[in-house]
C-alpha positions in Angstrom: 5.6 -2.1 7.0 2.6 0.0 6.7 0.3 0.5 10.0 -2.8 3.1 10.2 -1.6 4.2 13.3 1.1 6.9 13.4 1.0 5.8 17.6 2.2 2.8 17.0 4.7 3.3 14.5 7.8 3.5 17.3 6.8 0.2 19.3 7.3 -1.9 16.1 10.6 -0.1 15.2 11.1 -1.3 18.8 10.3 -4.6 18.7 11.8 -5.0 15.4 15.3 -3.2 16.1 15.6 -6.5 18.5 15.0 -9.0 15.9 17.1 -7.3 13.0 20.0 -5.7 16.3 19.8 -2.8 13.5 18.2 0.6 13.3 15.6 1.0 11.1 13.3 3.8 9.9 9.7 5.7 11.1 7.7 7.5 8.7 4.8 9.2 9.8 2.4 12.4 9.3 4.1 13.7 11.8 7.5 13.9 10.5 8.4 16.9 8.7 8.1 17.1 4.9 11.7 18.4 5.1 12.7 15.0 6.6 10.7 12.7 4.7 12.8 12.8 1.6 16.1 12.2 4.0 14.2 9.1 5.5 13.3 7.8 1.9 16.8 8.8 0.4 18.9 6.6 3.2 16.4 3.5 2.6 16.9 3.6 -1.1 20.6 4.0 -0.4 23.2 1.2 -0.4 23.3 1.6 3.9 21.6 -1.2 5.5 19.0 -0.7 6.2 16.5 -3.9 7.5 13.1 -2.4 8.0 11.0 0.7 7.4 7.4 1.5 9.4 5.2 3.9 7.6 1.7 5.3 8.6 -0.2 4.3 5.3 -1.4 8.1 5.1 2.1 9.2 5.1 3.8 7.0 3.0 1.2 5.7 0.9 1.7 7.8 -2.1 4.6 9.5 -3.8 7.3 8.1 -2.6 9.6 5.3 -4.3 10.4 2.2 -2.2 11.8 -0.2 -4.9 14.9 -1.3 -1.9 11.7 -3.1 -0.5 11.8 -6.8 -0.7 8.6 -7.5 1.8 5.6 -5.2 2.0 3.8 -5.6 5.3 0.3 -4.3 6.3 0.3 -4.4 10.1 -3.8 -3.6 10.3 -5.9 -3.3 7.6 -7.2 -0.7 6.0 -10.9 -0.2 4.6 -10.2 0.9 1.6 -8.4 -1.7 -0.7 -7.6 1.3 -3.4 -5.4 2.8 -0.4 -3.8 -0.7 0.6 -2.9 -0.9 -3.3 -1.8 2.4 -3.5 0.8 1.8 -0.3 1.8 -1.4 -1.8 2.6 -0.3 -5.2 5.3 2.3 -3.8 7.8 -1.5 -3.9 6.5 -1.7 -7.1 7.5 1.1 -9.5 10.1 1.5 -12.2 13.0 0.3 -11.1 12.3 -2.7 -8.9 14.7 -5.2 -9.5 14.0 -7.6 -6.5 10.4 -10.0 -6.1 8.6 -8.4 -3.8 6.2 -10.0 -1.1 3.0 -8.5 0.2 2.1 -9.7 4.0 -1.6 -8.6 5.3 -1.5 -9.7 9.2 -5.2 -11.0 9.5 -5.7 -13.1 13.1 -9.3 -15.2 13.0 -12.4 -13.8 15.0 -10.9 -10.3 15.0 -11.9 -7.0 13.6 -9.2 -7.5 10.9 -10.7 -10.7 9.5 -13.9 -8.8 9.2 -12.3 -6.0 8.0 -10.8 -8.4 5.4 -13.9 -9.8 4.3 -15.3 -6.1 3.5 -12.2 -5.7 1.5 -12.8 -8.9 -0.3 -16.5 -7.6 -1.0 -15.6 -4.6 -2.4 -13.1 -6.0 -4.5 -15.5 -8.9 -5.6 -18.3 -5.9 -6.2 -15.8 -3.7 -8.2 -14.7 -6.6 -10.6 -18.6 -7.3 -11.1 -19.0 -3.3 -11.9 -16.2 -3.3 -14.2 -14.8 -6.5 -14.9 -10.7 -5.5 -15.9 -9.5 -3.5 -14.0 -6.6 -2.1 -16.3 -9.4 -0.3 -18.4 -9.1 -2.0 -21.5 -12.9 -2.6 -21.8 -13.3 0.7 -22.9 -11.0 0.8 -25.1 -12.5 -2.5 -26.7 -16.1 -1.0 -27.3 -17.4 0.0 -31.0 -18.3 3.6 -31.7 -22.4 2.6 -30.6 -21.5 1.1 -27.3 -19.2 4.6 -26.5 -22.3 6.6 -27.7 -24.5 4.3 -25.9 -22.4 5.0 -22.4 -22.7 9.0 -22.5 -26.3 8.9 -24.2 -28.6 10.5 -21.3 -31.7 8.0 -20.4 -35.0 9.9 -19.0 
């Protein structure tokens, strides 16, 4: 589960150790860079381990989650690029298991708005550059590469 909020990072443990009745894991910019390897080590192990919060900052990038089943975003974020980033840590090479994404979004609240900006930067960026695995430039003909880089005055 990813949350922007490193404060509340230890009430959702909370509330979730209650529902799972099994310790799970906090990852935060606050925990030490010596520690965060430990922390991502024991969830990738064979342990049991039912749930892991992570401040998006934190533990958005570089690590490997691939034991995730479920990815969760508690809040939203503004910037979809960092919400795909954090989600794509369940996704990398070896990830054996269909994974879920969850975005908790409750009507007439700042995350349905937030949502809708998401949706309109997405929306604008697919209008900018229609695929978004790059391929269109690989599909253009020597004029339309000159054409790209050619300086207009």
């Amino acid at each position: 589960m990813f949350t922007q909020f490193r404060e509340i990072t230890n009430h959702l443990a909370d509330f979730l150790q209650t529902v799972f009745h099994h310790e799970g894991l906090v990852l935060h910019g606050q925990t030490p860079v010596a520690k965060r390897k430990d922390i991502v080590a024991k969830f990738q192990g064979p342990e049991y381990v039912p749930f892991m919060i992570l401040s998006i900052k934190a533990g958005g990038v570089g690590l490997n989650l691939t034991a995730a089943n479920h990815v969760i975003h508690f809040d939203r974020w503004w910037n979809p690029a960092v919400e795909n980033q954090a989600t794509d840590r369940a996704f990398l090479i070896g990830q054996k298991k269909n994974v879920l994404v969850h975005k908790f979004i409750t009507r007439g609240t700042i995350e349905e708005k937030i949502d809708l900006m998401i949706e309109e930067k997405i929306k604008m960026t697919q209008e900018i550059i229609p695929d978004l695995n790059e391929s269109w430039i690989t599909e253009m003909d020597n004029q339309q590469l000159l054409d790209l880089f050619r300086l207009t005055i």
